[in-house]
Predicted model as a PDB file, atoms N, CA, C, CB and O in Angstrom, pLDDT in the B-factor column:
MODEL        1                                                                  
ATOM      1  N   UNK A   1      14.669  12.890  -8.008  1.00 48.00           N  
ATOM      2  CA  UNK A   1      14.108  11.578  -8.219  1.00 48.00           C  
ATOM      3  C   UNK A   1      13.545  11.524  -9.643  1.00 48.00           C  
ATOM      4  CB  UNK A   1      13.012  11.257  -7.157  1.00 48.00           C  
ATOM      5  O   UNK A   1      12.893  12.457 -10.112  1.00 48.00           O  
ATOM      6  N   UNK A   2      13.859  10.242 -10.406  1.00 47.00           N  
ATOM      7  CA  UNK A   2      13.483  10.378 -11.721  1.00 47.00           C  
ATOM      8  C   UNK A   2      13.267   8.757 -11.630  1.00 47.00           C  
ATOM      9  CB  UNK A   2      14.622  11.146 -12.889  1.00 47.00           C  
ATOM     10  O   UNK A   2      13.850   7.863 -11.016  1.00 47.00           O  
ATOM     11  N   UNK A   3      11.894   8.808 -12.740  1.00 48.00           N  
ATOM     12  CA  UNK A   3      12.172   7.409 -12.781  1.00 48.00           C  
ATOM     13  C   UNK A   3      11.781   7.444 -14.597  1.00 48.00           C  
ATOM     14  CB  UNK A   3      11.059   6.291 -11.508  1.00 48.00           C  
ATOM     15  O   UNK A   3      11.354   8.452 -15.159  1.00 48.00           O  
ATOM     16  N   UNK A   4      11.926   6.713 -14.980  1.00 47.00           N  
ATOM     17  CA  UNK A   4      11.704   6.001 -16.676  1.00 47.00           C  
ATOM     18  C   UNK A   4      10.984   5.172 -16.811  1.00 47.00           C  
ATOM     19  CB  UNK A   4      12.731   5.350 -17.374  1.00 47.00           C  
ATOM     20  O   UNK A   4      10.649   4.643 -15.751  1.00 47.00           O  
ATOM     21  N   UNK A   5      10.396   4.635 -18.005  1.00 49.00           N  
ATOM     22  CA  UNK A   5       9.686   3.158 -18.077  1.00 49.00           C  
ATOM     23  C   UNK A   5      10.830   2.357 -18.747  1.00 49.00           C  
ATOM     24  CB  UNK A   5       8.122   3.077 -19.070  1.00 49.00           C  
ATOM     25  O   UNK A   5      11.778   2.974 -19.233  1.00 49.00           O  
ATOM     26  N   UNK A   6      10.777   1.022 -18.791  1.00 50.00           N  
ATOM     27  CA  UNK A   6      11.690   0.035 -19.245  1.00 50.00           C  
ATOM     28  C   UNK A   6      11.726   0.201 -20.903  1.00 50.00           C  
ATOM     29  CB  UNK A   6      11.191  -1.488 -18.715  1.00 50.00           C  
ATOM     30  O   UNK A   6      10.998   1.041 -21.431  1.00 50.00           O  
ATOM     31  N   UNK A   7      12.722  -0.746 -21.797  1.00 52.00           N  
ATOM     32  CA  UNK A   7      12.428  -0.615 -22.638  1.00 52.00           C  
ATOM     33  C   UNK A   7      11.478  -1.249 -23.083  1.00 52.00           C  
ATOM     34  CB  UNK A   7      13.120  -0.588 -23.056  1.00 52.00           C  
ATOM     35  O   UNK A   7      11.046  -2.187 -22.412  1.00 52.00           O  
ATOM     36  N   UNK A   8      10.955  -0.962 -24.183  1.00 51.00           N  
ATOM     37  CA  UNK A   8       9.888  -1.639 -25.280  1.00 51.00           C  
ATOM     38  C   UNK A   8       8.676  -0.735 -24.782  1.00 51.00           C  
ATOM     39  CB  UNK A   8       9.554  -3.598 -25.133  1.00 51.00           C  
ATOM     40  O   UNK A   8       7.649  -0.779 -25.458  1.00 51.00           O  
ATOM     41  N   UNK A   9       8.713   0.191 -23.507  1.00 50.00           N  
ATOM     42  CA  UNK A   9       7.654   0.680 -22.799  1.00 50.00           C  
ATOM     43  C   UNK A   9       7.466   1.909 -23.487  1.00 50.00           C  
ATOM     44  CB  UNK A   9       7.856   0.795 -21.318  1.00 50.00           C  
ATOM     45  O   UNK A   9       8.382   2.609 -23.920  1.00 50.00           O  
ATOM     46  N   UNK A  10       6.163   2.169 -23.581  1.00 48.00           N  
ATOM     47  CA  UNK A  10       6.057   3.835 -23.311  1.00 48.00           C  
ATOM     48  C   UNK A  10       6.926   5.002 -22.416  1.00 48.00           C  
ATOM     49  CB  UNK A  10       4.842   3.958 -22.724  1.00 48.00           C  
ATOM     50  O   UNK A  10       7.184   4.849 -21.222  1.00 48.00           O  
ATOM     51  N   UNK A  11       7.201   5.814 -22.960  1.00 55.00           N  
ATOM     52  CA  UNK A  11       8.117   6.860 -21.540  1.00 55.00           C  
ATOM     53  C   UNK A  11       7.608   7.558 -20.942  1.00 55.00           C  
ATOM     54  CB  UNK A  11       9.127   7.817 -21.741  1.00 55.00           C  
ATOM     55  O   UNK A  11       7.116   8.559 -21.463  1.00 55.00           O  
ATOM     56  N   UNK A  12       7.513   7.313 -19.570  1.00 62.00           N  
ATOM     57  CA  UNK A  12       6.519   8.124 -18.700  1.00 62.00           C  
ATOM     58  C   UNK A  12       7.933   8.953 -18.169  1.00 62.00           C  
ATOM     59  CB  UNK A  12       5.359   7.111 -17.345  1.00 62.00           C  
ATOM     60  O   UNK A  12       9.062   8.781 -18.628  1.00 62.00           O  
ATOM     61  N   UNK A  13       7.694   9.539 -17.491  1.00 76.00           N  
ATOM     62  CA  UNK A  13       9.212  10.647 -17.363  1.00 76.00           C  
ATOM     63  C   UNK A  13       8.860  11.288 -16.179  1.00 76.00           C  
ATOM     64  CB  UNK A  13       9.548  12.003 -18.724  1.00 76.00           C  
ATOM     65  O   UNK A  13       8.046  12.183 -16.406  1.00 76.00           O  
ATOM     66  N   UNK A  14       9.273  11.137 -14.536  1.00 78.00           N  
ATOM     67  CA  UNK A  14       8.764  12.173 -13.570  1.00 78.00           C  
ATOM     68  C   UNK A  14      10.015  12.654 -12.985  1.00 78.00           C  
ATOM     69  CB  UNK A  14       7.716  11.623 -12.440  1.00 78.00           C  
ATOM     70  O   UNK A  14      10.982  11.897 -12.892  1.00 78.00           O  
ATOM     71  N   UNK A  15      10.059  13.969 -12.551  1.00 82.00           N  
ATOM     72  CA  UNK A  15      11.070  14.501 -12.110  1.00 82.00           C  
ATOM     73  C   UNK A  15      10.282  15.493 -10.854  1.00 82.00           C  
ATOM     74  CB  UNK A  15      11.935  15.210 -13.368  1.00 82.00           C  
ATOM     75  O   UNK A  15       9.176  15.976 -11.095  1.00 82.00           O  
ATOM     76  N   UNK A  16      10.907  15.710  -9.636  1.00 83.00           N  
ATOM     77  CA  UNK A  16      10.400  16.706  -8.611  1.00 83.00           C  
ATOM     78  C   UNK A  16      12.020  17.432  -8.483  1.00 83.00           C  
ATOM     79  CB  UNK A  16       9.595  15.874  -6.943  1.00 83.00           C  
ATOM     80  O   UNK A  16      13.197  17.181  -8.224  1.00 83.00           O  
ATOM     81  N   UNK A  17      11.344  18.197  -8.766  1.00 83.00           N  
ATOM     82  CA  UNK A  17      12.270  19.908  -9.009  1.00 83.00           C  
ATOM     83  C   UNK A  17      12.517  20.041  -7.330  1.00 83.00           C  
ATOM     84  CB  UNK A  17      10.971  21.750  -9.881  1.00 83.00           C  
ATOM     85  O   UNK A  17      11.930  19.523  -6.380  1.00 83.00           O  
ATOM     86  N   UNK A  18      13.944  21.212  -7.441  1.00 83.00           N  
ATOM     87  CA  UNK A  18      13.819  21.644  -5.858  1.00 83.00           C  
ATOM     88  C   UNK A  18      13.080  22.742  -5.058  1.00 83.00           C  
ATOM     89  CB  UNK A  18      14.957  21.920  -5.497  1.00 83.00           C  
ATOM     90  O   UNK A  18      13.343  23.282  -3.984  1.00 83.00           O  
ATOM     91  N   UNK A  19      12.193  22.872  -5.831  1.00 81.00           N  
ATOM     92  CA  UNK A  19      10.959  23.420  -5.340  1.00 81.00           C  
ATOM     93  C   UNK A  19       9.786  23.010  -4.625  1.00 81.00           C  
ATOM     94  CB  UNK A  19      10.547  23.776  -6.118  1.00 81.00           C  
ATOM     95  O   UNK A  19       8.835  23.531  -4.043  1.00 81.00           O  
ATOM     96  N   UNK A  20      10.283  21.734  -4.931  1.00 80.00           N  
ATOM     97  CA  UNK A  20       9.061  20.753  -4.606  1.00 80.00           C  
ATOM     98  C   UNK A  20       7.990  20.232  -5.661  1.00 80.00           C  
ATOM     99  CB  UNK A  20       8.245  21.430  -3.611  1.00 80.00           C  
ATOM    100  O   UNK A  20       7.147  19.398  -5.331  1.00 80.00           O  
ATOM    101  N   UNK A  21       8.090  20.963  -7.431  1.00 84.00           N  
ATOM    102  CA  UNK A  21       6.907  20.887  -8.032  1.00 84.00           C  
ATOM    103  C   UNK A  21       7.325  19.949  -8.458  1.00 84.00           C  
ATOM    104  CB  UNK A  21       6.319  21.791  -8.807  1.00 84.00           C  
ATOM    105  O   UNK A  21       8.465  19.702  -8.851  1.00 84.00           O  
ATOM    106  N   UNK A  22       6.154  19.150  -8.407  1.00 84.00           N  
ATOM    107  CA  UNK A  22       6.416  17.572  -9.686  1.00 84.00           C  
ATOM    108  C   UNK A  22       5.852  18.018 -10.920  1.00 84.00           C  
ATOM    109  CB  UNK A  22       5.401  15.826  -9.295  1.00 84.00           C  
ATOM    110  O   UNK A  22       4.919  18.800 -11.100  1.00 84.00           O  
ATOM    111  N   UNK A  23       6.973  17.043 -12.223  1.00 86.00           N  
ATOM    112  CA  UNK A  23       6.602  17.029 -13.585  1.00 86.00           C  
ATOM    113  C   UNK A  23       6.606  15.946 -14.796  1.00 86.00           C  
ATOM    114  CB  UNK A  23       7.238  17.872 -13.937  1.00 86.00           C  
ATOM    115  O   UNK A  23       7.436  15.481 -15.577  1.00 86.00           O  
ATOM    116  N   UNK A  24       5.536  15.835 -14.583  1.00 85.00           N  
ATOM    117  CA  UNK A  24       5.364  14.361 -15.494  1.00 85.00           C  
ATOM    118  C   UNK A  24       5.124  14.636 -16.974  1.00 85.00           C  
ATOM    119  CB  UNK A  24       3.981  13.396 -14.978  1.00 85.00           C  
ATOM    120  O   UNK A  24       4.602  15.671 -17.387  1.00 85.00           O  
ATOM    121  N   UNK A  25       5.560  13.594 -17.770  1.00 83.00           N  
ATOM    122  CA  UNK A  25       5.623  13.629 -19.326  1.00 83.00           C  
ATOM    123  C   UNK A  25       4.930  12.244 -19.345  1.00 83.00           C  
ATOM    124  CB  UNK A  25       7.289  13.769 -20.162  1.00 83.00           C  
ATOM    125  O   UNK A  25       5.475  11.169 -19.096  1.00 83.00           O  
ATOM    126  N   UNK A  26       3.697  12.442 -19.667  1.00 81.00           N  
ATOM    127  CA  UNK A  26       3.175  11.149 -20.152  1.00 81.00           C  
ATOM    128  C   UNK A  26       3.118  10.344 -21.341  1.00 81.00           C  
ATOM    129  CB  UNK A  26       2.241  11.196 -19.988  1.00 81.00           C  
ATOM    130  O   UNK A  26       3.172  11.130 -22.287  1.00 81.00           O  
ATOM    131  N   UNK A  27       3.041   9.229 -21.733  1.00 77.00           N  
ATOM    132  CA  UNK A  27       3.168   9.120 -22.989  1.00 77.00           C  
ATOM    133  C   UNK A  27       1.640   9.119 -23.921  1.00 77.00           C  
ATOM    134  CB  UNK A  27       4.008   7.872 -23.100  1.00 77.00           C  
ATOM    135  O   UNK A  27       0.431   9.140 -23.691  1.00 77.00           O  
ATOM    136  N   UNK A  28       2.744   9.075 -25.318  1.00 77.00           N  
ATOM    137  CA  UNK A  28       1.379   9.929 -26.558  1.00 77.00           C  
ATOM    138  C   UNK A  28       0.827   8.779 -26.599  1.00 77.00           C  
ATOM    139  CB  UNK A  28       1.753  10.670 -28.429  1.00 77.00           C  
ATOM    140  O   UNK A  28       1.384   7.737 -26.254  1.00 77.00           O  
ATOM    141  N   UNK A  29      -0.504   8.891 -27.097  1.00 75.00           N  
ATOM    142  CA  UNK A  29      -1.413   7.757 -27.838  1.00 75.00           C  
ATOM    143  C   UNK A  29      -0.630   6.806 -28.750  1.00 75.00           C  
ATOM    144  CB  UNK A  29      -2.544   8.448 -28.788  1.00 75.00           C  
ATOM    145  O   UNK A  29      -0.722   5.583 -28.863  1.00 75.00           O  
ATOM    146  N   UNK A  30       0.391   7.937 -29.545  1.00 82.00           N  
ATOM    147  CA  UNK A  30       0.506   7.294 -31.130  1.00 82.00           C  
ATOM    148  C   UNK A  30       1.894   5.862 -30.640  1.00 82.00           C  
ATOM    149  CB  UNK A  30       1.327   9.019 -32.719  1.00 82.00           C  
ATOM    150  O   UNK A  30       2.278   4.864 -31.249  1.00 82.00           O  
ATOM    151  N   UNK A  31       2.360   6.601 -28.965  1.00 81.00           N  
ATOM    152  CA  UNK A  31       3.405   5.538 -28.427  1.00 81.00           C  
ATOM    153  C   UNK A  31       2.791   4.208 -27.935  1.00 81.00           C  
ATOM    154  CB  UNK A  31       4.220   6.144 -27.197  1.00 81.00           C  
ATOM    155  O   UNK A  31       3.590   3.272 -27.904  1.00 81.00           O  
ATOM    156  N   UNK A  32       1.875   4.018 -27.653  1.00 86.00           N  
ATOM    157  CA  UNK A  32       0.948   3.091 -27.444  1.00 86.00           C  
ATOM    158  C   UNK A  32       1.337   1.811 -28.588  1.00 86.00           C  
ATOM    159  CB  UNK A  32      -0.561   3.827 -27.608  1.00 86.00           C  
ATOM    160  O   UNK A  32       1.500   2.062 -29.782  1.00 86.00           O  
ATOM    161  N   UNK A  33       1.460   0.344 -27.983  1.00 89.00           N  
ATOM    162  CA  UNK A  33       1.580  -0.666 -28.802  1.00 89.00           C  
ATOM    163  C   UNK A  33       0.240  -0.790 -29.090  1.00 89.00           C  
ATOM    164  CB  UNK A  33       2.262  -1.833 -28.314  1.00 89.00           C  
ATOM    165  O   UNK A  33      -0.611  -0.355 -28.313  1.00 89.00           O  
ATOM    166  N   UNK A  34      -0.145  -1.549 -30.526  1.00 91.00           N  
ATOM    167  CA  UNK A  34      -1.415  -2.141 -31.087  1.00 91.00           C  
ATOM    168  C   UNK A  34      -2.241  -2.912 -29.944  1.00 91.00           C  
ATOM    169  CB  UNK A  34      -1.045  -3.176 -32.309  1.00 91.00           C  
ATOM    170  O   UNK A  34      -1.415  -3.760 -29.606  1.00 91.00           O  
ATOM    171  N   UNK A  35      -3.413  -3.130 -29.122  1.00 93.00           N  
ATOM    172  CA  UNK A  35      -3.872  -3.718 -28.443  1.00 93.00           C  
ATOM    173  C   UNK A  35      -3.230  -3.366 -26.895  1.00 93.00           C  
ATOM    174  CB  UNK A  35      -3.811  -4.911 -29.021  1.00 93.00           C  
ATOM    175  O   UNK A  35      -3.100  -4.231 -26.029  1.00 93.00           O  
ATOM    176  N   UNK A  36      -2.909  -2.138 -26.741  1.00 92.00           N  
ATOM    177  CA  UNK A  36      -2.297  -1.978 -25.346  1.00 92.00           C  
ATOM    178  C   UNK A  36      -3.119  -0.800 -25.448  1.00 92.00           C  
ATOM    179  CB  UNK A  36      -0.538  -1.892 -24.994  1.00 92.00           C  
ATOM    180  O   UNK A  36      -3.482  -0.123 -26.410  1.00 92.00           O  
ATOM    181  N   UNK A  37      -3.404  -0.700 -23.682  1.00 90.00           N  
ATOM    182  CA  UNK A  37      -4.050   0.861 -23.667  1.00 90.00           C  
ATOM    183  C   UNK A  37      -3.075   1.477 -23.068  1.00 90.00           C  
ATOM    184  CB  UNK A  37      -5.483   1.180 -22.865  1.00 90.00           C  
ATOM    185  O   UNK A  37      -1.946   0.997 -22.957  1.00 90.00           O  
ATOM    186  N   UNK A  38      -3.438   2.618 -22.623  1.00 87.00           N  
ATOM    187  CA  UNK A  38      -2.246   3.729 -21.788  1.00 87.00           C  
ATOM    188  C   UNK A  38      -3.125   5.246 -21.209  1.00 87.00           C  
ATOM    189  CB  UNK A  38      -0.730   4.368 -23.249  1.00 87.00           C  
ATOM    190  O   UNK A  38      -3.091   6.376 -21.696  1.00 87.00           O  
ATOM    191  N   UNK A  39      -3.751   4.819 -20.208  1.00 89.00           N  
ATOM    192  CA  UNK A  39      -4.558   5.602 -19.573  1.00 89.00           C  
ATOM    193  C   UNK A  39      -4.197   5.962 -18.202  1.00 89.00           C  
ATOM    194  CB  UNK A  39      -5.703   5.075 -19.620  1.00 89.00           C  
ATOM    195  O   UNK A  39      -3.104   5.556 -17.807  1.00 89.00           O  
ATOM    196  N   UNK A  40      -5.073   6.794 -17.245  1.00 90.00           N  
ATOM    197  CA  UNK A  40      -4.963   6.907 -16.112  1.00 90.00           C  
ATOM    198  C   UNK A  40      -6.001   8.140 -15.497  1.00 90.00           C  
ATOM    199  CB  UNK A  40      -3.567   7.029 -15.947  1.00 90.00           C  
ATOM    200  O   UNK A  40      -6.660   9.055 -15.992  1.00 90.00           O  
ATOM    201  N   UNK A  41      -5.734   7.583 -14.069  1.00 94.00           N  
ATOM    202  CA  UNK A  41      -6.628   9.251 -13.488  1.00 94.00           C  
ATOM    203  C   UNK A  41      -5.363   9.467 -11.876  1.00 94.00           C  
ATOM    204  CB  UNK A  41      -9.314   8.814 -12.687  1.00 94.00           C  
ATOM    205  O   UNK A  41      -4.456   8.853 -11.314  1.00 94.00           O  
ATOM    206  N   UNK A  42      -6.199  10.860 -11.755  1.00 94.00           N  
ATOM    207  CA  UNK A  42      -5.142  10.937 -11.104  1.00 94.00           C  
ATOM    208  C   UNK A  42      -6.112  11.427  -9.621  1.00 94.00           C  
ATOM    209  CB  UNK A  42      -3.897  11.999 -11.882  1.00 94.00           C  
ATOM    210  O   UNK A  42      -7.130  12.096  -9.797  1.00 94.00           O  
ATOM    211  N   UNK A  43      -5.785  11.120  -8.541  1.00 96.00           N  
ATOM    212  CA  UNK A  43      -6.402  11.057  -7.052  1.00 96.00           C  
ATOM    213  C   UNK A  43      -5.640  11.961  -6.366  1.00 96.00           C  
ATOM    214  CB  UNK A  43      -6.355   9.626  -6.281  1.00 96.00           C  
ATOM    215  O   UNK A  43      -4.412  11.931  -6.443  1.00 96.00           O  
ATOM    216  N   UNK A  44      -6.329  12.898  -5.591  1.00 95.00           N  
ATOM    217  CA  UNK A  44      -5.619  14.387  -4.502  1.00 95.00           C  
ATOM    218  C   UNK A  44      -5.990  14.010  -3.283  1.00 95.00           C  
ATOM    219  CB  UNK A  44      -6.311  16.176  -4.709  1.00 95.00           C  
ATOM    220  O   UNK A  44      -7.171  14.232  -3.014  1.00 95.00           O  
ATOM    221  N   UNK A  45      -5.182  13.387  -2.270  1.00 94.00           N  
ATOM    222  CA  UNK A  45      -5.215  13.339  -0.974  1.00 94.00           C  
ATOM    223  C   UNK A  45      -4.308  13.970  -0.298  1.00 94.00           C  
ATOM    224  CB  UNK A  45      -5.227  12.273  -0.615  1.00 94.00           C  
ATOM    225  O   UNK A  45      -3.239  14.457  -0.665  1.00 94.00           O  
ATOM    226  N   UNK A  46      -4.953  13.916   0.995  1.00 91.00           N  
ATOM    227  CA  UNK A  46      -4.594  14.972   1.834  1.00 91.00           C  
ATOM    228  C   UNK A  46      -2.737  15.288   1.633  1.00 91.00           C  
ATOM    229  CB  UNK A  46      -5.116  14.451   3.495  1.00 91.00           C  
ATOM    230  O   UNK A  46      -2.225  16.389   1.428  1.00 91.00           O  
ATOM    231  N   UNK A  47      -2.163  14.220   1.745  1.00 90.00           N  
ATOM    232  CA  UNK A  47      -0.993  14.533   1.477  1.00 90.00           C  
ATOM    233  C   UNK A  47       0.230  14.064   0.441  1.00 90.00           C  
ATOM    234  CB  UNK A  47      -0.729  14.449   2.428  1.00 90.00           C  
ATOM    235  O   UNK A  47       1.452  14.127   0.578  1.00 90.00           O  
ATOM    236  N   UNK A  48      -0.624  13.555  -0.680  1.00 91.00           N  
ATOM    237  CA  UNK A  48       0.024  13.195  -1.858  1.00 91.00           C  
ATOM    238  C   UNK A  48      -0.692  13.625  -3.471  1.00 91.00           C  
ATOM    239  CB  UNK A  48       0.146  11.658  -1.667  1.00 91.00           C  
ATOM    240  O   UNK A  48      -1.599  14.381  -3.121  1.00 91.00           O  
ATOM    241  N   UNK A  49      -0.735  13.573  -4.437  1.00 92.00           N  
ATOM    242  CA  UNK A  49      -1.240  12.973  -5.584  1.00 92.00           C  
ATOM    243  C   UNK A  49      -0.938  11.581  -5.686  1.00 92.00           C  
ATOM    244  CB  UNK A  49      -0.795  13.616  -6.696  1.00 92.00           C  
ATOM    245  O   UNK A  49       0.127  11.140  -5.254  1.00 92.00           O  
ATOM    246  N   UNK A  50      -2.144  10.571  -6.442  1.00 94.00           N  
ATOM    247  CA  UNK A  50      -1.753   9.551  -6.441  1.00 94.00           C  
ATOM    248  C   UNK A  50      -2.527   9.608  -8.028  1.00 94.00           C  
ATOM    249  CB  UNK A  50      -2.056   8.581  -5.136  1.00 94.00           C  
ATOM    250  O   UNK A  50      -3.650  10.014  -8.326  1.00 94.00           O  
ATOM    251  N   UNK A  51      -1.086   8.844  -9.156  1.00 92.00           N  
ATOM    252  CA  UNK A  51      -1.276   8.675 -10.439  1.00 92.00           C  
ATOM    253  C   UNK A  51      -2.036   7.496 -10.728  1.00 92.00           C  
ATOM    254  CB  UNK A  51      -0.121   8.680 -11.066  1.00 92.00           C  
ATOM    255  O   UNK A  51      -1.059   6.779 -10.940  1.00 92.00           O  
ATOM    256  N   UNK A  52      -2.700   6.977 -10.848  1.00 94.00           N  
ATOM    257  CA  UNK A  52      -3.338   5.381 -11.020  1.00 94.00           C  
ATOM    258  C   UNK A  52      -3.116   5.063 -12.903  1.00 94.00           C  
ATOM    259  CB  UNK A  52      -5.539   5.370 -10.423  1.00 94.00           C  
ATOM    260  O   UNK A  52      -4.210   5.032 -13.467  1.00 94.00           O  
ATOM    261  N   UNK A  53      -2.593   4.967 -13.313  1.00 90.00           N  
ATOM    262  CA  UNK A  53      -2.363   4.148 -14.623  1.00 90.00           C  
ATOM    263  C   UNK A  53      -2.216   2.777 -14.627  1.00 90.00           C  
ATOM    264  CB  UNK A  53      -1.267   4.537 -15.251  1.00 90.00           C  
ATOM    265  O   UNK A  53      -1.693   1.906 -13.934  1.00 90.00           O  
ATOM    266  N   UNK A  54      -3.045   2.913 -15.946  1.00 90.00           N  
ATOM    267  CA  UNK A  54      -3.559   1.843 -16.731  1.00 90.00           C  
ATOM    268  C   UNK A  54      -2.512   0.783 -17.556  1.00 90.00           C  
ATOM    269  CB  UNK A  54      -4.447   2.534 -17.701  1.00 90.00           C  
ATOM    270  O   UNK A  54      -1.821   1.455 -18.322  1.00 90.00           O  
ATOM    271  N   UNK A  55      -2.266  -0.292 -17.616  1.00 89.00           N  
ATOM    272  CA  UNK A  55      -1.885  -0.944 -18.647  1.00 89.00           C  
ATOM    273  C   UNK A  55      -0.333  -0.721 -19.128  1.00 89.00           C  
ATOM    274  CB  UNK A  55      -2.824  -0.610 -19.613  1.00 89.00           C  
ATOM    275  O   UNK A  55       0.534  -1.539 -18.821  1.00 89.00           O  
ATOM    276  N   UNK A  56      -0.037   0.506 -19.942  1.00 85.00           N  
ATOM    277  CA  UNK A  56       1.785   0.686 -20.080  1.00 85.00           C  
ATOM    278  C   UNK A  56       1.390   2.325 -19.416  1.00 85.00           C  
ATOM    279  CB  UNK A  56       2.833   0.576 -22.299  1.00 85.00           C  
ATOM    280  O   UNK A  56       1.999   3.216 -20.010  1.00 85.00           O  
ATOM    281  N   UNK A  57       0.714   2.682 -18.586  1.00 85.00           N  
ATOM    282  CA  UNK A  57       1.198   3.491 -18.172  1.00 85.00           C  
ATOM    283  C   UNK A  57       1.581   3.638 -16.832  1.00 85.00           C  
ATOM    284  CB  UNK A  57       0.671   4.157 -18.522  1.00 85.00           C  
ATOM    285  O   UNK A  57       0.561   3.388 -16.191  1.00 85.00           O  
ATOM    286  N   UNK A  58       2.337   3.861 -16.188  1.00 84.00           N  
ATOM    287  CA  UNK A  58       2.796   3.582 -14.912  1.00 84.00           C  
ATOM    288  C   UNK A  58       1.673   4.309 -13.605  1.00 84.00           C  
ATOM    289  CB  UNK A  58       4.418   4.214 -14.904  1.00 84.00           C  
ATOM    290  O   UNK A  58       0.706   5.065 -13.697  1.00 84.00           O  
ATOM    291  N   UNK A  59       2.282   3.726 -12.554  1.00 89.00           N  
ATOM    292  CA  UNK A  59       1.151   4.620 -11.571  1.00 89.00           C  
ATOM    293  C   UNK A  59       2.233   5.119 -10.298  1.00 89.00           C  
ATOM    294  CB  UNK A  59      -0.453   3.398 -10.809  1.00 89.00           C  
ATOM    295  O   UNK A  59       2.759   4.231  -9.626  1.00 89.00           O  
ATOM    296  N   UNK A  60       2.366   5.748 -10.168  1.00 88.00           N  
ATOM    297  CA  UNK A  60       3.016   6.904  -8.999  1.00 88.00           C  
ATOM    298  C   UNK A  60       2.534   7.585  -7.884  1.00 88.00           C  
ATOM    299  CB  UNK A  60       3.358   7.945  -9.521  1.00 88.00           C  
ATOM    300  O   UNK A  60       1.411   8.051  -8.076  1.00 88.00           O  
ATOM    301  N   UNK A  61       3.167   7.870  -6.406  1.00 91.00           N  
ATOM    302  CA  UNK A  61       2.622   8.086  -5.961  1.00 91.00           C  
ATOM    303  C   UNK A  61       3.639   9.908  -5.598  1.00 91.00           C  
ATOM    304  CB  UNK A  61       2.191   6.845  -5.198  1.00 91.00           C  
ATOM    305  O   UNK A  61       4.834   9.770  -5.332  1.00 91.00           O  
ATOM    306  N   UNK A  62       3.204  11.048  -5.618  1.00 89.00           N  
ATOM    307  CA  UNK A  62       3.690  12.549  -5.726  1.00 89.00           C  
ATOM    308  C   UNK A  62       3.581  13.054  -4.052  1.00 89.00           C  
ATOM    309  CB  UNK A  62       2.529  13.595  -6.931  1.00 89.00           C  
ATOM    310  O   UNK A  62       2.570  13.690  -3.751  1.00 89.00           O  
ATOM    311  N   UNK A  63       4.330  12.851  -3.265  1.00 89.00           N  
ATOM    312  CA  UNK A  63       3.961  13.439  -1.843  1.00 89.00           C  
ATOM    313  C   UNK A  63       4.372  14.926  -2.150  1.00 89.00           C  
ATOM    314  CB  UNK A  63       4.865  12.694  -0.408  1.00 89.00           C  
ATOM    315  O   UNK A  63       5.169  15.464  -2.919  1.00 89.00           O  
ATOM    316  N   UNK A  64       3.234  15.454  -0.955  1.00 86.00           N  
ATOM    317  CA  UNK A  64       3.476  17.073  -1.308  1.00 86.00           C  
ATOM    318  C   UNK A  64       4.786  17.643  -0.459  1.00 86.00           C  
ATOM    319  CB  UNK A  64       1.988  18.074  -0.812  1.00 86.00           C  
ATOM    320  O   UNK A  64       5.084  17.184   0.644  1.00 86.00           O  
ATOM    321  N   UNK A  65       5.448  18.590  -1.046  1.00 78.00           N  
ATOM    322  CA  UNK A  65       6.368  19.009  -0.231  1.00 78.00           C  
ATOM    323  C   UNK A  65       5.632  19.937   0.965  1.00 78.00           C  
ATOM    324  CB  UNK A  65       7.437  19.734  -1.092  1.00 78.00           C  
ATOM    325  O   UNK A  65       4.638  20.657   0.870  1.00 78.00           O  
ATOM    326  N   UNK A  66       6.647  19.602   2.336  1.00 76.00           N  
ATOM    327  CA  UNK A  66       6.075  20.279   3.034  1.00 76.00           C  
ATOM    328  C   UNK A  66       6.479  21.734   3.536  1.00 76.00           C  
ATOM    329  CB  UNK A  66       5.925  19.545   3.804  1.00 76.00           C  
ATOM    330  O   UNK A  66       7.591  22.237   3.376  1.00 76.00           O  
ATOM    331  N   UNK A  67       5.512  22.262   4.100  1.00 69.00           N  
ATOM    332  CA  UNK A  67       5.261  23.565   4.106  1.00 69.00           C  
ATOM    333  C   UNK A  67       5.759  24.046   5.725  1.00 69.00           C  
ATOM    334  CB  UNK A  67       3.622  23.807   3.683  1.00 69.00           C  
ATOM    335  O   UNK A  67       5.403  23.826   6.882  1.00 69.00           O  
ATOM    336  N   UNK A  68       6.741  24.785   5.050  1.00 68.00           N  
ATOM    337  CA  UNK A  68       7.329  25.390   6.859  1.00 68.00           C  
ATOM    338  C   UNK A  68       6.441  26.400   8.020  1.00 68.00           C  
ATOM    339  CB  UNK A  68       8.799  26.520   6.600  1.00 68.00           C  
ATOM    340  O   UNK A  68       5.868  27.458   7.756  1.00 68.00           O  
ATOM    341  N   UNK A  69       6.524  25.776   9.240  1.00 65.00           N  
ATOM    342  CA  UNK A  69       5.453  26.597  10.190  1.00 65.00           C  
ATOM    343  C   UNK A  69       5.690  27.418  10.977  1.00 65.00           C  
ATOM    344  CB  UNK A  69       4.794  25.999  10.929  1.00 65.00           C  
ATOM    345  O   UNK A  69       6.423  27.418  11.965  1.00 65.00           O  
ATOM    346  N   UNK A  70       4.753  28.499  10.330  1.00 66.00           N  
ATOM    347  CA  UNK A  70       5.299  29.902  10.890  1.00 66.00           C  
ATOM    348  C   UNK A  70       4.111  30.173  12.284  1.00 66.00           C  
ATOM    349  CB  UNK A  70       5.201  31.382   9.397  1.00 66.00           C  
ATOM    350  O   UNK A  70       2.883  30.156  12.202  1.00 66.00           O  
ATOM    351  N   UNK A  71       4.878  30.392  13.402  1.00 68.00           N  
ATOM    352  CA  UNK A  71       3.983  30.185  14.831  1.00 68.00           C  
ATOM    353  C   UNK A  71       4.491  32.061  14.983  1.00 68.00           C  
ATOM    354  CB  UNK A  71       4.781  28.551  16.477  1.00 68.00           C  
ATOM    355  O   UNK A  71       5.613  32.566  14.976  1.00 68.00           O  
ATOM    356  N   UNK A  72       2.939  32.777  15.126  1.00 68.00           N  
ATOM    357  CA  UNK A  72       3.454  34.444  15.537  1.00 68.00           C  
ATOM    358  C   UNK A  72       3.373  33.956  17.168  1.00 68.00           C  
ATOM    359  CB  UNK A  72       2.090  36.164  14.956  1.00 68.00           C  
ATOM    360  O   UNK A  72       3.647  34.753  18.065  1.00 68.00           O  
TER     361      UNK A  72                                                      
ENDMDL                                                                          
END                                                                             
């Protein structure tokens, strides 16, 4: 799964590997248009990350891969 930002946008860039790890490329300050911000925080629940961005930066939501159950 990959997604891009549109053009004229900043490039936010996420890819989840087959490992399960997610990897995001956020964009630089200096990509930022004049009078645009490009911020964010990022939220850990129980069973996702959730990206919250600001303005040109996108917001995403990262579900965790799940974990196989080992019953002795």
């Amino acid at each position: 799964m990959v997604y891009q930002a549109s053009d004229g946008e900043p490039a936010n860039l996420y890819v989840k590997d087959e490992c399960g790890i997610h990897h995001v490329t956020l964009p630089a300050v200096l990509e930022t248009p004049p009078d645009r911000d490009c911020f964010g925080h990022l939220e850990l629940h129980e069973d996702h990350l959730q990206l919250v961005g600001v303005d040109t930066m996108m917001s995403m939501k990262m579900p965790f891969a799940e974990l196989p159950v080992h019953i002795e």
